[in-house]
BADRENVEX-374484 format. One record per atom (N, C-alpha, C): x, y, z; residue in three letters. Coordinates in steps of 0.05 Angstrom, whole numbers, plus 32768, in hexadecimal, padded with zeros to 4 digits. Layout:
BEGIN
XYZALA...
***
This chain:
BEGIN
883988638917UNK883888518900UNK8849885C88E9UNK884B887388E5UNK885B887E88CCUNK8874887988D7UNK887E888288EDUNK889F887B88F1UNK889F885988EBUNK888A884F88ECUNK8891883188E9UNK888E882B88C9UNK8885883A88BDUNK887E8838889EUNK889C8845888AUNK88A8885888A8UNK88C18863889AUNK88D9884E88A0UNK88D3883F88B0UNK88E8882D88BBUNK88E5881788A7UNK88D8880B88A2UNK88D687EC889CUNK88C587F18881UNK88BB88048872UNK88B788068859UNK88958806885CUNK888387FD8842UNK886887FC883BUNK885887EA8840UNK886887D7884DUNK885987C08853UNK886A87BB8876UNK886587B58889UNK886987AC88A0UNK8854879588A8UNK8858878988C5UNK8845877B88D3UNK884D877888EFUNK883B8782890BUNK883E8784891FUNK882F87728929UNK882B87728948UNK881D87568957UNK880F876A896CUNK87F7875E8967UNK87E587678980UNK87D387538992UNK87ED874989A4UNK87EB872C89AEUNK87F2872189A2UNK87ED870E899DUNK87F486F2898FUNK87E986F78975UNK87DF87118967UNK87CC8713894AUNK87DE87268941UNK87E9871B8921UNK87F48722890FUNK87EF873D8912UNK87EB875988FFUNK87E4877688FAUNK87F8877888E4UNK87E8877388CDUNK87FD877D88B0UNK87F0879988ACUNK880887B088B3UNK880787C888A8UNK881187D08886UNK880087D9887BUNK880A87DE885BUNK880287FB8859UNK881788038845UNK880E8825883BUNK880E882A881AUNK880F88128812UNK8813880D87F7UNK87F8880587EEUNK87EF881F87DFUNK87D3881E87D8UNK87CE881187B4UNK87DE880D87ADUNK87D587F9878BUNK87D487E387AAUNK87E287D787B7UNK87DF87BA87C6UNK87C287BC87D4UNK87C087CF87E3UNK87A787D587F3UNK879487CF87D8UNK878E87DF87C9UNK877587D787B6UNK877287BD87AAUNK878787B187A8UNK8784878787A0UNK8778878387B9UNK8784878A87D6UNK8778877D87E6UNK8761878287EEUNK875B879C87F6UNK874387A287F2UNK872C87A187E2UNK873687A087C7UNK872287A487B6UNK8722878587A6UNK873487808796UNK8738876A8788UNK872D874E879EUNK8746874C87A3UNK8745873687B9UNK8732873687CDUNK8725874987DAUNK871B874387FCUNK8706872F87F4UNK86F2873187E6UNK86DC872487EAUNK86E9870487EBUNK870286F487E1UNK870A86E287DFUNK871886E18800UNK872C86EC8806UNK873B86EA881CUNK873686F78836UNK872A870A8837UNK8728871D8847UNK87118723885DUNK86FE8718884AUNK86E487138859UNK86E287008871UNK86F186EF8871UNK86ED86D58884UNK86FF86D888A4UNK870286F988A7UNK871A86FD88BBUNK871386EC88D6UNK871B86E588ECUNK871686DA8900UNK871886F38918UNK870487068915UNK870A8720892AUNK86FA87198942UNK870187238961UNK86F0871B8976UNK86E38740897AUNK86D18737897FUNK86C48758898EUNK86D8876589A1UNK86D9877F89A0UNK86E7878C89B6UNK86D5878E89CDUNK86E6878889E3UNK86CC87868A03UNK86CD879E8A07UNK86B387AD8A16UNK86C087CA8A1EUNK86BB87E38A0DUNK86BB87D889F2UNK86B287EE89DBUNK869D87ED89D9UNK868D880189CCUNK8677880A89BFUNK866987F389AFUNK865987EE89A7UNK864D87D78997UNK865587DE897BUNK865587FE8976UNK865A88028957UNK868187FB8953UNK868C88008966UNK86A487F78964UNK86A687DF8952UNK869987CE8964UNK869787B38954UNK868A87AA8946UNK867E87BA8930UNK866E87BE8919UNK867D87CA8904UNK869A87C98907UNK86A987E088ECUNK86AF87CD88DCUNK86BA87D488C5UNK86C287BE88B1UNK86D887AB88BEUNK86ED87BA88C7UNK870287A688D1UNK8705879288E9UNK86E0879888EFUNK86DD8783890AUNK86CB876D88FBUNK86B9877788E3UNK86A7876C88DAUNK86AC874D88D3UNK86AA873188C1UNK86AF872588B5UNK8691872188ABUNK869D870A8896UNK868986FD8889UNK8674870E8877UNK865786FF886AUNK864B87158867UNK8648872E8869UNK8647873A888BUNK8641874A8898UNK865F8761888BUNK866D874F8885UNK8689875E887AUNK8685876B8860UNK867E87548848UNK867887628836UNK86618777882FUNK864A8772883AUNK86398789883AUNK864587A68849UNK865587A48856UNK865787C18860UNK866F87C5884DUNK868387B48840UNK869B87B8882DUNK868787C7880FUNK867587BE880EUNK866E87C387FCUNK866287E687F6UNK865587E68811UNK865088058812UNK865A88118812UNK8679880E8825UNK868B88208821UNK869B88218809UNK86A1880F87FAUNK86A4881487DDUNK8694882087CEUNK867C882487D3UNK8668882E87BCUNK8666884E87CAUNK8671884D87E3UNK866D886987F0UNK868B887D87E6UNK869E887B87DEUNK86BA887A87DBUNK86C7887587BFUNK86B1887087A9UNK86B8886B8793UNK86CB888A8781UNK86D6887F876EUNK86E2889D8764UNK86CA88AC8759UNK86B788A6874BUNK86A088C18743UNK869588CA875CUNK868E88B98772UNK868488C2878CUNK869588E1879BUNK86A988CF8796UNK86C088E187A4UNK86C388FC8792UNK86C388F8877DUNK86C88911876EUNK86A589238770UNK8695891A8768UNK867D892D8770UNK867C89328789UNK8682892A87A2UNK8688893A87BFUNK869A894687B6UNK86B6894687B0UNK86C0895A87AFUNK86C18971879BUNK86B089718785UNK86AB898C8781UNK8694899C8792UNK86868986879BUNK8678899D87ADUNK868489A787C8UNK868F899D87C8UNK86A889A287E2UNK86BB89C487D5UNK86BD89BF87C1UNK86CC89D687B4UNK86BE89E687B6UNK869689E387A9UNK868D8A03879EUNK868D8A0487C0UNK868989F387CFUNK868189FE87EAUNK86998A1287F5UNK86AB8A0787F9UNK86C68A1887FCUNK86CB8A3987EAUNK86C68A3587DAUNK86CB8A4787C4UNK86AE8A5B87D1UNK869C8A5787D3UNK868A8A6887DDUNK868A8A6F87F7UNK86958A5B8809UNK869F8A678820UNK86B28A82881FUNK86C88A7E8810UNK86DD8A888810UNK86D08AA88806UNK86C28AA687F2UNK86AF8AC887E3UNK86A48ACC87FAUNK86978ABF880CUNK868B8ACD8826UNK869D8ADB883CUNK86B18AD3883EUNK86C58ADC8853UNK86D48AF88848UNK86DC8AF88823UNK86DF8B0C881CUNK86CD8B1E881DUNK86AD8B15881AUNK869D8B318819UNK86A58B3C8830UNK86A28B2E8846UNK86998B318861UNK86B58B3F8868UNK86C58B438860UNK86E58B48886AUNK86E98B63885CUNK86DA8B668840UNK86DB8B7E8834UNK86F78B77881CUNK86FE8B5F881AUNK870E8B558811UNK872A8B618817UNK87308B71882EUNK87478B778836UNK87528B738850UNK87428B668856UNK87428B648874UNK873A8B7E8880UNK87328B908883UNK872F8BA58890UNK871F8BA1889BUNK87048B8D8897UNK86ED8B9188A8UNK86F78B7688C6UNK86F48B7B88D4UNK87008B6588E9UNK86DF8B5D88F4UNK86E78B4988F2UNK86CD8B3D8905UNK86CF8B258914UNK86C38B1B892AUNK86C68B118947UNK86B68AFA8945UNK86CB8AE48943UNK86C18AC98938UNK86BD8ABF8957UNK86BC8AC48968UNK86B98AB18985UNK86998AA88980UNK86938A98898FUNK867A8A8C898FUNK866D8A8C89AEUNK
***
């Protein structure tokens, strides 16, 4: 997909069968469509189940429609918001950052102490 994003620019559209596939990488566009727009356009997709998959396969947003579309759009927006995202990631940091003081204790902070990560 990126050699095709380098070829033909931020917006493309391929066919999978006889069904359109608009690829975009242009994220101000992605958030109108996603965010602005979907509940108007986006919700009403005409998707068929995949035969053969998993049941949750065909439970993801991009198989979803209707209702069933916006309630799970909605979580994952509320799951993915920027304060959301920013309080995981500082705890993502102290976590890292305290990882990182453990490997120095444990190393003697020079590496000298070697120790045998196999499991």
């Amino acid at each position: 997909m990126q050699r095709n994003f380098q070829k033909y620019g931020k917006i493309y559209c391929t066919f999978r069968g006889r069904s359109p596939v608009l690829h975009i990488q242009d994220l101000n566009l992605l958030r109108q469509i996603l965010i602005k727009d979907s509940l108007d356009h986006f919700g009403q997709r005409n998707r068929r189940p995949v035969s053969g998959e998993s049941d949750s396969v065909n439970k993801t947003l991009s198989m979803l429609h209707g209702e069933q579309w916006k309630v799970l759009r909605n979580l994952v927006i509320a799951a993915f918001s920027p304060p959301v995202v920013s309080q995981r990631l500082e705890f993502v940091n102290a976590s890292v950052e305290e990882f990182i003081q453990y490997w120095i204790d444990k190393t003697n902070g020079d590496g000298s102490n070697k120790m045998d990560l196999r499991v």
